[in-house]
C-alpha positions, -999 to +999 in steps of 0.1 A: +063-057+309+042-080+289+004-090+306-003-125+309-034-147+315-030-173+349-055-201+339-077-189+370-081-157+343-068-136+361-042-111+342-013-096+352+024-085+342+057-097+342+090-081+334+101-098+302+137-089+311+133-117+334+124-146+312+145-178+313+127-198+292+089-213+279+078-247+282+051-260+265+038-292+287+010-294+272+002-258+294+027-227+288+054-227+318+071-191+320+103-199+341+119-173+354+158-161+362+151-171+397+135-201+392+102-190+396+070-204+376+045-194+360+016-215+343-005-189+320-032-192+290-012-178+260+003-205+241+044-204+235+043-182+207+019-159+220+043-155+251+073-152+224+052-127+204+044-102+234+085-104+244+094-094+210+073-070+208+079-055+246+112-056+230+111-036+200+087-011+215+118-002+233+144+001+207+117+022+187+110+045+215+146+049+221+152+054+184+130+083+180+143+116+179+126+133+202+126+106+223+136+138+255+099+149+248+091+114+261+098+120+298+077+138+324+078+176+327+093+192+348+127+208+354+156+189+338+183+174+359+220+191+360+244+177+346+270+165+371+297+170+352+308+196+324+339+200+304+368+222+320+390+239+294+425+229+300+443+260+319+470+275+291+501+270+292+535+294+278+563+275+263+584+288+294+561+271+323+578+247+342+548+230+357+525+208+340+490+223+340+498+258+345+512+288+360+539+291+386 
């Protein structure tokens, strides 16, 4: 999320995913997927500044090694699936898959 300035002065935060587009008329308009508007302080490239930024906070994060050490402690989910060794098979089995 990326905090914004309403021209009241008032801040608050806005999911960058969402972005459509910015209008500068004269005032910044952030226009979101749904249509939605937003009139805030920052000029365009200030808006276009904090999206790229949001953005590439993310690929770094994801980027880092240890980026597991990242998430809350606690215990660590199971994985719902594991590998299953294929059952062996003798050249005289008729069945595919295994014994008869």
């Amino acid at each position: 999320m990326i905090s914004l300035t309403r021209l009241s002065g008032t801040t608050f935060l806005l999911n960058a995913d969402l972005v459509e587009r910015v209008d500068c008329t004269p005032d910044t308009v952030v226009t979101l997927v749904d249509g939605t508007k937003y009139i805030v302080a920052e000029s365009l490239d200030e808006v276009r500044a904090a999206v790229v930024d949001y953005r590439s906070a993310i690929v770094a994060r994801a980027a880092l090694p240890d980026a597991a050490s990242l998430t809350p402690a606690g215990p660590s989910p199971r994985a719902r699936l594991s590998a299953v060794p294929p059952p062996s098979r003798t050249p005289g089995d008729r069945h595919r898959g295994g014994t008869s």
